[in-house]
N, C-alpha and C positions, 0 to 999 in steps of 0.2 A: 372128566377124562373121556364119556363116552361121547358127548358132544366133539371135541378135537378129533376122535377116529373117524365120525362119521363126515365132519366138514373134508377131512386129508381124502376119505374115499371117494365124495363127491369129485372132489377137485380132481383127484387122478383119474377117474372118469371120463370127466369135461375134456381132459386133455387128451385121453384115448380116444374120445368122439372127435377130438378134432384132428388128430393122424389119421383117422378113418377116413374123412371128409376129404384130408388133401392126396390120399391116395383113390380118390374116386374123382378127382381133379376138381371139387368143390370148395368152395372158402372154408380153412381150417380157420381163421378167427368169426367167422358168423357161425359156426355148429359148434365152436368153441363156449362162447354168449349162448347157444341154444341148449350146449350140453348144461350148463353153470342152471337154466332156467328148468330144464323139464329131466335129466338127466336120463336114465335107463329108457325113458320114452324114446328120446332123442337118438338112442343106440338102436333100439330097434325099427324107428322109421329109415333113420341111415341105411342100416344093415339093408333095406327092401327096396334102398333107390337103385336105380343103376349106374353105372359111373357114364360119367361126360366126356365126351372126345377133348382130345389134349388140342387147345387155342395157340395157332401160331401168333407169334407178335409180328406185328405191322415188321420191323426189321426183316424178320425170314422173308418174307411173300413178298417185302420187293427186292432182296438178292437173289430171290429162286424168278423175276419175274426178267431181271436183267441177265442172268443165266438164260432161259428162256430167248429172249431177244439174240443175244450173241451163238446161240446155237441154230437158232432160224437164218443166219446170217451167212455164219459159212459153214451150211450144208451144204459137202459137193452135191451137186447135180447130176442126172443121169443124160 
């Protein structure tokens, strides 16, 4: 019985480490794997990174580049 408590706690760890990871905009399935491996370690190297600017996809940055364009375009003039 003590074994199942301690496997269930690991595990809901793992998965706390890996919500943390995706709100630090980090792969929640690779700190997920790293929680499963080193766990409490894992929490607290997380806890000490800092989070990663949020990565536009290729989509945004060429509709924001053709916005861009069409507004270079018809700017009235002075």
């Amino acid at each position: 019985m003590e074994n199942k408590e301690f496997v269930l706690g690991w595990g809901t760890l793992s998965l706390i480490i890996a919500g943390i990871a995706q709100g630090k905009n980090r792969s929640g399935l690779g700190w997920w794997l790293i929680g499963l491996l080193l766990g409490p370690i894992a929490l607290v190297v997380l806890l000490f990174m800092d989070t990663l600017p949020v990565q536009t996809s290729m989509e945004d940055r060429i509709v924001q580049r053709i916005r861009d364009e069409i507004n270079d375009r018809f700017r009235p003039t002075a």
